[in-house]
matplotlib code that plots the C-alpha trace (Angstrom):
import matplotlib.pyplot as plt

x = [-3.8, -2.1, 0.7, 0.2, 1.9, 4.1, 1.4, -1.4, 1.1, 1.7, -2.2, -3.0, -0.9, -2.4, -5.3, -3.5, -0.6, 0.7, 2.0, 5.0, 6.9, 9.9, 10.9, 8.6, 6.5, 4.6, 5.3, 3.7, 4.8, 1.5, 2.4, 0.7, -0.1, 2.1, 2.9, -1.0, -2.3, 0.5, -0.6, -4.3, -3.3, -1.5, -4.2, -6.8, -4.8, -3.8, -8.0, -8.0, -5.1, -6.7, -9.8, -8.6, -5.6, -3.3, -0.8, 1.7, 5.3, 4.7, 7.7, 6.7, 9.1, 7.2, 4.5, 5.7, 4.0, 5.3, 3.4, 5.3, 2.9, 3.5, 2.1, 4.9, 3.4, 2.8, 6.3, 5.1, 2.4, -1.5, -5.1, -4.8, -2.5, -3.5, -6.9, -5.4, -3.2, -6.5, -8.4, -4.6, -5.5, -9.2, -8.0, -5.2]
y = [3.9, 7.0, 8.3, 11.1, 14.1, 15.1, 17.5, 14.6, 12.5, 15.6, 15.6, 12.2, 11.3, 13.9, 11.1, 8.4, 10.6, 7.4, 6.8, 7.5, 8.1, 6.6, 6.6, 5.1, 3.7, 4.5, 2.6, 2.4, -0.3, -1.6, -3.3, -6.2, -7.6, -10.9, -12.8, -14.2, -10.4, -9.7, -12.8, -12.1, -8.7, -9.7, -12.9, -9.4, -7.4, -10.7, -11.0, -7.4, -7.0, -10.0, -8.4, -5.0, -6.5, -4.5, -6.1, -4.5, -5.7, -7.4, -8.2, -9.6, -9.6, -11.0, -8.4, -6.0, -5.9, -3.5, -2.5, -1.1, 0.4, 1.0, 0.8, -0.9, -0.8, 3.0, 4.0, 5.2, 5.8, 6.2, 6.8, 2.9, 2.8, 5.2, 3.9, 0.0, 2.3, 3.5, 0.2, -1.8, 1.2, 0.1, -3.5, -2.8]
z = [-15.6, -15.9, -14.0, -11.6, -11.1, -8.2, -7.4, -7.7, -5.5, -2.9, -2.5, -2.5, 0.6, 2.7, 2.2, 3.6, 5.9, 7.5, 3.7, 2.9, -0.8, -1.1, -5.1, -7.3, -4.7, -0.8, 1.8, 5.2, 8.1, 10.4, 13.7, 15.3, 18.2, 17.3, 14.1, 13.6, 13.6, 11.0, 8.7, 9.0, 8.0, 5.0, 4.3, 4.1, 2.0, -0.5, -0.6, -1.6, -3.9, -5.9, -6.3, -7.4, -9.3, -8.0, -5.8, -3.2, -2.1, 1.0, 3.3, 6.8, 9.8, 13.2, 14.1, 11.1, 7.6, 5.3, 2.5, -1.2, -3.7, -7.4, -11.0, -12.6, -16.1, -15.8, -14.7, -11.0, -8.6, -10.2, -8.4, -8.0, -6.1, -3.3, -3.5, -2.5, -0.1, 1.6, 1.7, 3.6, 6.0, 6.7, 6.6, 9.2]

ax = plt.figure().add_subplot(projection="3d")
ax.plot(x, y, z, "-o")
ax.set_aspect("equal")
plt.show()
């Protein structure tokens, strides 16, 4: 994959606007109902991660999932990773 430029990136999040950049990488936070909503969530976006091969920084905190995006072996952020971006969102 190749990396994208900061205008690619600008463009990109206006896809996905509850994305956020934050270096290297976009973030978003989803809120649940409880802690079994947040590990569904994250049991979802494990399923999908696997089948894309491409998968996020998770860190779970009760009813909070936050979601980190990157291409480590292409130095930054790439069309993969605003596409797994855009399917957390359908999952969520």
């Amino acid at each position: 994959m190749v990396k994208l430029s900061p205008k690619a990136i600008t463009a990109s999040l206006r896809e996905i606007p509850r994305w956020k950049k934050k270096g290297s990488s976009i973030t978003r936070q989803f809120v649940f109902k409880d802690f079994v909503g947040a590990m569904k969530f994250v049991n979802a976006v494990a399923r999908a991660a696997e089948k894309a091969n491409h998968h996020p920084d998770i860190d779970i905190r009760w009813n909070k999932v936050t979601l980190a995006l990157s291409t480590h072996d292409a130095g930054g952020l790439t069309e993969n990773d605003f596409r797994l971006a855009a399917r957390c969102d359908a999952l969520a």
